[in-house]
N, C-alpha and C positions, 0 to 999 in steps of 0.2 A: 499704383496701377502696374506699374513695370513688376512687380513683386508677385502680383496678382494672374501675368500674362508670360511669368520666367516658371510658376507654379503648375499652370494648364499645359506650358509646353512639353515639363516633364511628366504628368499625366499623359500625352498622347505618347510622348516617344515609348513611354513604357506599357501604354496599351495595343499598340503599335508597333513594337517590336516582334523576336524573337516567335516566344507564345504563341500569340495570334496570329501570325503569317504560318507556324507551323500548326496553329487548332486547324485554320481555312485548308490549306496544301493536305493534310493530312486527311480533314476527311472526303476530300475529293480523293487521293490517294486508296483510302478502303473503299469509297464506294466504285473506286475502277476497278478494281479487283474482286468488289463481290459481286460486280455485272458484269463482269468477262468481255472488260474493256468494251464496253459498250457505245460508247465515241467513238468508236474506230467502226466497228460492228457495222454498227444503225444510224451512222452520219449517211451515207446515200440516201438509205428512205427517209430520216430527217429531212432534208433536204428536199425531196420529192413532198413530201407532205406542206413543205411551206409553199414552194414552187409551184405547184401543180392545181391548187385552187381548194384541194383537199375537201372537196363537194360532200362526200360521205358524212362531215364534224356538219355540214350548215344545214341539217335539215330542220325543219319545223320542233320533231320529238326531240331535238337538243338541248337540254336544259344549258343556259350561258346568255350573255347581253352581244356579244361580238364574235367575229370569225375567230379562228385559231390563228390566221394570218394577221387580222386586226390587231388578236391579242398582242402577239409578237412584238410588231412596229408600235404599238404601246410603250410596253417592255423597253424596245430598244429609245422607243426616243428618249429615254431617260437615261439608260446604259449611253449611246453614243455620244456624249458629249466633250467639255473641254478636255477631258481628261486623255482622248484620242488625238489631240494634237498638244496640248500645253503638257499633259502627264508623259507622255513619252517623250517631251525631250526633255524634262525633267528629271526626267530616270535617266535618259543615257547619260546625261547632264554632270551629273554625281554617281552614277553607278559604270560607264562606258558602256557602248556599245554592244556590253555582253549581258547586259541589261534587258535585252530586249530577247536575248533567249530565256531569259529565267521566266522571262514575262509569255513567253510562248509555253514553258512548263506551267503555268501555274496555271494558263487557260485548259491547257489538256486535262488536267485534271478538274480543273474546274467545270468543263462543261457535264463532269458527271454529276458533282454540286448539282447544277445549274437544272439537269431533267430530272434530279428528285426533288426540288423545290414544287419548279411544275407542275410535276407527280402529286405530289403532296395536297399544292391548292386545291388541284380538281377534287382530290378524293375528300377533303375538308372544306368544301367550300358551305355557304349556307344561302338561304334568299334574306335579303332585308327586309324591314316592312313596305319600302317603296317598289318592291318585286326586283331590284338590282341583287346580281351575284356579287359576293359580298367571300371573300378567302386570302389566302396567304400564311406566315407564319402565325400570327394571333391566334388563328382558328387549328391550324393541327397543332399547335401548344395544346392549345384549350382543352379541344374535341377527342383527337390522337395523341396526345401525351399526359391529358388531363394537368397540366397544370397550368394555372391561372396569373400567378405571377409571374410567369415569364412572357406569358403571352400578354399580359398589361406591361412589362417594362417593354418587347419590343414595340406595342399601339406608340407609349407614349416615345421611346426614343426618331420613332418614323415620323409621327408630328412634328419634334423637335427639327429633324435634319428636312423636313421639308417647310417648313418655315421661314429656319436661323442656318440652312446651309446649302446642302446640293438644288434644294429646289428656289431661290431666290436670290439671294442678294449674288451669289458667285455669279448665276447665269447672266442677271441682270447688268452684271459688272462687264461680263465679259463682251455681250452683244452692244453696249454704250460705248469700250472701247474700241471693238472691229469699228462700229459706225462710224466712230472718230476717224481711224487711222486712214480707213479704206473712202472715205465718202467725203470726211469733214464733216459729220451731220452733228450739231450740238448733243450735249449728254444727255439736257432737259427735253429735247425734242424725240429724241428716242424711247427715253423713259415712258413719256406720255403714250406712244405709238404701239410699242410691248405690252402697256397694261392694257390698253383700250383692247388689244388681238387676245390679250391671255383672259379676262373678262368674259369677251363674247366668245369663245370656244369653250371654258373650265365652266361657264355655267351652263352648259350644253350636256356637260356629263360623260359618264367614258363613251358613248356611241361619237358624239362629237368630237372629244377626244382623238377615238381611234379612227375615224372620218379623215381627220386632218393628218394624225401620224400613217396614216398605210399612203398617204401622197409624198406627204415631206421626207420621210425616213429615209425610203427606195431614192428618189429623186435626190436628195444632198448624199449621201454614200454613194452612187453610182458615181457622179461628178467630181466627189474627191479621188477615188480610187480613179476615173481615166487623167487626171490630173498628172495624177504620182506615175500612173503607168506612162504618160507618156516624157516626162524627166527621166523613167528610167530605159527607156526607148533612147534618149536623147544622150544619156550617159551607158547605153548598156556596156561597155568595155570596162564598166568600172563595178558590175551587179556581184560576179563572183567573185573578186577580192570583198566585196563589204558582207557576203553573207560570211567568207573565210575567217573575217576577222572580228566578225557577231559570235560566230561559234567558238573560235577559240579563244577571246579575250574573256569570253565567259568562266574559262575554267584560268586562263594564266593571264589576269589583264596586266599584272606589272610587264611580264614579258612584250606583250603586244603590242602596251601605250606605254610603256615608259613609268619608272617608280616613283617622277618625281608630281607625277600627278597625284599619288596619294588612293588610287583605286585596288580596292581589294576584294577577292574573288564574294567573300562575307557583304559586302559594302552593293558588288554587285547584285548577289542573291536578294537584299531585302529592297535594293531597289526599285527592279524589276518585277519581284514577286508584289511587292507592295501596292506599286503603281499598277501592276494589272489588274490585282482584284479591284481597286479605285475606279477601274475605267469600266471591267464588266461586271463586276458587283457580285459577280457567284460568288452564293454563302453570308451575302450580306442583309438578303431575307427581300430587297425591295422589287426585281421581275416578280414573284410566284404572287404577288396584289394582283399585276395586270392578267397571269397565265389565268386567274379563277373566274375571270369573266370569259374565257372561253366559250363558244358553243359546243360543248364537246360531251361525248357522253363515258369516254374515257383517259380516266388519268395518265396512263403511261404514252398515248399518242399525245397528251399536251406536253408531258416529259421533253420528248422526243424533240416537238417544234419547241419547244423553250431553251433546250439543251442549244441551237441552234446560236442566239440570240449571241452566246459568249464566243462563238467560233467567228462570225460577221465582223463582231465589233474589236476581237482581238487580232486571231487569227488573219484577219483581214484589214480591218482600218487602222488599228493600230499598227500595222506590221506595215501598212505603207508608209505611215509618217517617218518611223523605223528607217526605214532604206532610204530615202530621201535625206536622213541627216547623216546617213553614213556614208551614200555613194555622195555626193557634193562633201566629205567631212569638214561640217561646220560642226556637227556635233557636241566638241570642246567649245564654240567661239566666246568671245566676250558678251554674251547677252542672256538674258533672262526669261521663260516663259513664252508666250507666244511671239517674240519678238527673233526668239533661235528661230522657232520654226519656220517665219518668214525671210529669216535670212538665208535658211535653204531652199526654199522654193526659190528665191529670186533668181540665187546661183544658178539652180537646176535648169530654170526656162529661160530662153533669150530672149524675153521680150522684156520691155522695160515694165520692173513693179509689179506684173502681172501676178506672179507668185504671191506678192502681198496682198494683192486682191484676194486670191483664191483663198487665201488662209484664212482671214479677217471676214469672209462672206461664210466661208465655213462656219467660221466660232461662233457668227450669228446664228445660223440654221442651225446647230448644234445646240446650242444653250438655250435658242429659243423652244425646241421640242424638248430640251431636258423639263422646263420650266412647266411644261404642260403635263409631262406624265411624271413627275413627284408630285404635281397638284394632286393627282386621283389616288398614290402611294398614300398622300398625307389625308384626303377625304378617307378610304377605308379604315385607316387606323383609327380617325377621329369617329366615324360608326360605328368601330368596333368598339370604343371606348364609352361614349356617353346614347350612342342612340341615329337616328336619321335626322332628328330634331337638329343636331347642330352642324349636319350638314353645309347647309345655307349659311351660318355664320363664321364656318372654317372658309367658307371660301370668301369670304368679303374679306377676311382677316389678310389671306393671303394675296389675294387682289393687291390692298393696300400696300404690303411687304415688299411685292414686285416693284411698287410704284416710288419707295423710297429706298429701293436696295442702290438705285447708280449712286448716290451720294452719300453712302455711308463708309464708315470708314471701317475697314474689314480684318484687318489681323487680328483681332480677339476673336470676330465673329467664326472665323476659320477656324482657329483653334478649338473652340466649344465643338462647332458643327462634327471635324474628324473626331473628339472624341465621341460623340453620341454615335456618329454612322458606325465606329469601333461597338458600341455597346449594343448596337443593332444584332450585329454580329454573331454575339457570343451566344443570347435563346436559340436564336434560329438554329444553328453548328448544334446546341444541345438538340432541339425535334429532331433532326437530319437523324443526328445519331439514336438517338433513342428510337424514331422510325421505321432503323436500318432493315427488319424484320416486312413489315409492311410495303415497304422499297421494293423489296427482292418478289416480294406475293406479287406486287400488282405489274411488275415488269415479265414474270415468266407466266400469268395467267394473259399476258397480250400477245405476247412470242407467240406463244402456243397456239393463241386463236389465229393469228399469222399464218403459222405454219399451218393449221390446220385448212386451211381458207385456202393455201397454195395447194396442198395437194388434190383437195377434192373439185378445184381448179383445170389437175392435170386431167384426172381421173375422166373428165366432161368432153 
C-alpha cells in the first residue's frame, strides 16, 4: 500500500507541477491579451450585471433553468470552499507570505479563463430530454471542437472528483471536524444531519440547488469578510507592513523571512499559483456546468458574470484569510490546516475562542455548499455520459458517499481526487485554446452591441 500511495504521489507532483500551473497561467495569459485586458476593462459592468439584478437575462424568451445571478452563487458554492481558508494557509504555509501574491497573479489572469468558460457554456449549451440546460466543457469539446474524447475523459474525470474528492468525503470531513471543534457535535451526529440536508436539496435539482446557494453563498462570504475586516480594524497599524512584505517576499523571500526557512521565490510561485487555481478553479472546466444553466440569451454577458466568480472568491475571500495570517504573523506557526487559521483569528480578536468559532462555522458553510454544487458538476457529466436515465441513480450514489465520507480514511482518497481534478484540467485548457477564435467573435460582436446601445442612447 505504501508503494501504491509513494507512486500516486509522484503522479500528482508531476501533473501538478511546473507544466500545468504554466498550461493554466498561460492561457489565461493569452486570453488577456487577445481581450485587451478585459478584467480590468469590463469588471465594473461585471459587477453591475451581478449586482444590479441584471432584469434584462430573466425574461420569459430566455432560454436557461436559473438567473445569471443564481448561476453564479452556484458556481461559487462549489468555488468557495475549504480551500479559502485551509488552502491559503497552506500556501503561505510552505511558500511565505509571498504566496499570496502569486495567488493574486494567477487570479488575474484567471479570471480571463474563468469569462471564456462562461462564454463557452452558453454558446454550447444544449436541452436534455428532461427540458434542463445541460453545458460546460463536454459540450464545446464535443459541439465546438468536435472532438469526443476529450469531452468523455473530461464527463468522466468530473464524476470521479465529484464523488471520490472535491465534492464528498473532503467537504464531509471538513464540516464533522469544524462541528467537533467549535460545538462538540459527535462526527456520526453530523454526518447524519449533512446527508439528510444534501438529499433533500440535490434531489430538488439545480433550481433548488441555486435556491439555496443565492441565500448561503452572499450570506457566509459577507460574514467572513466583516470578520477579517474587523481584526484588520483591530490590528490596522500593522496592514501596510504585511501587504510590504506580501509583495516583496514574493520576489526575495530568503531576504524577507530568513534562509533558514528553506523558502524559495520557485517554492513560492507554485505555491501560491497552485493553491489558487485549487481554490477558484479557472481552467479547471467545473463553473462553465453551473454558467449553462443561465437564463441568458448571450454568451459573452454570462462571460462577464462568471468571470466575476474568481475575483470574489480570490481577489477577495482568499485575500482576507491572506492578511489575517500575515498581519497577526502566525503564518510560520507550529500548526497545520485549519488549525493555523484558527490560531490567527483567535490572536486577531479579543474575545475568548471567538476566532475559532468563526473559522470552523465557516468550514461548515463552506464545504457544506461545496458539497451541493459538485453534486450538479457531477449530475451533468453523468448526462452527458450515459443519458438522464442515470440521473436519479448518480445521485443516491452520491447521497450515500456524503454519508460515509466522515469516517473514511482519506490520504489515498486525496491523492486519486488531485490527480483526476489535474486531468480535469488539461481537455478543457485544450477547447479554451482551440476556441480561442470563437472567444474573440462572441466578445466584440457584444461590445459592439454595447457600444452601439450607448450611443443611440445618447442620440435620444
Amino acid at each position: 500500500m505504501e508503494q501504491i500511495t509513494n507512486l500516486l504521489n509522484s503522479i500528482d507532483s508531476f501533473l501538478w507541477g511546473p507544466p500545468l500551473l504554466i498550461l493554466l497561467v498561460g492561457t489565461g495569459a493569452y486570453l488577456t491579451f487577445r481581450l485587451k485586458f478585459l478584467q480590468i476593462r469590463k469588471l465594473p459592468l461585471a459587477l453591475k450585471l451581478v449586482f444590479s439584478g441584471n432584469k434584462e437575462n430573466e425574461k420569459d424568451d430566455c432560454e436557461g433553468d436559473v438567473t445569471p445571478f443564481a448561476a453564479l452563487c452556484t458556481a461559487l458554492s462549489a468555488t468557495i470552499g475549504t480551500g479559502n481558508i485551509v488552502g491559503v494557509a497552506t500556501a503561505l504555509k510552505a511558500g511565505g507570505p509571498g504566496a499570496l501574491f502569486w495567488m493574486w497573479l494567477a487570479a488575474f489572469f484567471g479570471m480571463a479563463t474563468k469569462y471564456a468558460e462562461g462564454l463557452l457554456a452558453v454558446k454550447y449549451r444544449v436541452t436534455d430530454e428532461n427540458g434542463q440546460m445541460s453545458g460546460g466543457p463536454m459540450y464545446y469539446l464535443s459541439r465546438g471542437l468536435n472532438n469526443k474524447f476529450l469531452a468523455n475523459m473530461f464527463a468522466v474525470c468530473g464524476v470521479g472528483v465529484a464523488f471520490f474528492g472535491i465534492g464528498t468525503f473532503t467537504q464531509v470531513n471538513s464540516i464533522s471536524a469544524g462541528a467537533k471543534a467549535a460545538f462538540n457535535v459527535p462526527i456520526y451526529v453530523t454526518a447524519a444531519v449533512v446527508t439528510i440536508l444534501v438529499a433533500l436539496i440535490t434531489l430538488g435539482g439545480v433550481k433548488r440547488i441555486s435556491k439555496v446557494a443565492e441565500k448561503v453563498v452572499p450570506f457566509m462570504t459577507v460574514g467572513y469578510v466583516l470578520a477579517v475586516i474587523t481584526i484588520i480594524v483591530l490590528n490596522i497599524n500593522q496592514l501596510f507592513p504585511a501587504i510590504k512584505l506580501i509583495v516583496y517576499s514574493a520576489f526575495n523571500p530568503k531576504a524577507a523571512l530568513g534562509g533558514s526557512l528553506g523558502i524559495t521565490v520557485m517554492l513560492s510561485i507554485q505555491r501560491g499559483v497552485g493553491r489558487g487555481v485549487f481554490s477558484n478553479e479557472a481552467g479547471l472546466g467545473s463553473a462553465p456546468i453551473a454558467a449553462a444553466a443561465a437564463k441568458t440569451n448571450s454568451p459573452a454577458r454570462q462571460g462577464l458574470i462568471a468571470m466575476t466568480g474568481t475575483f470574489l472568491d480570490t481577489m477577495v475571500v482568499c485575500t482576507m484569510t491572506g492578511l489575517v495570517l500575515v498581519i497577526t504573523n502566525t503564518w510560520h506557526a507550529a500548526y497545520e490546516g485549519p488549525a493555523l487559521t484558527t490560531v490567527a483569528f483567535n490572536q486577531g480578536l479579543p474575545f475568548n475562542n471567538i476566532g475559532g468559532i468563526i473559522v470552523n462555522v465557516g468550514l461548515m458553510f463552506f464545504a457544506f455548499t461545496t458539497i451541493l454544487g459538485w453534486n450538479y458538476y457531477g449530475e451533468r457529466c453523468t448526462e452527458y455520459l450515459g443519458g438522464v436515465k442515470y440521473i436519479k441513480p448518480y445521485k443516491i450514489v452520491y447521497i450515500m458517499l456524503v454519508a460515509v465520507g466522515a469516517f473514511l480514511p482519506l490520504e489515498t482518497v486525496f491523492i486519486i481526487a488531485d490527480i483526476v481534478n489535474g486531468l480535469m484540467a488539461i481537455p478543457n485548457l485544450i477547447g479554451i485554446i482551440g476556441l480561442r477564435k470563437v472567444i474573440a467573435y462572441e466578445t466584440n460582436l457584444y461590445l459592439n452591441d454595447m457600444e452601439e446601445k450607448y450611443n443611440i442612447a445618447q442620440m435620444q
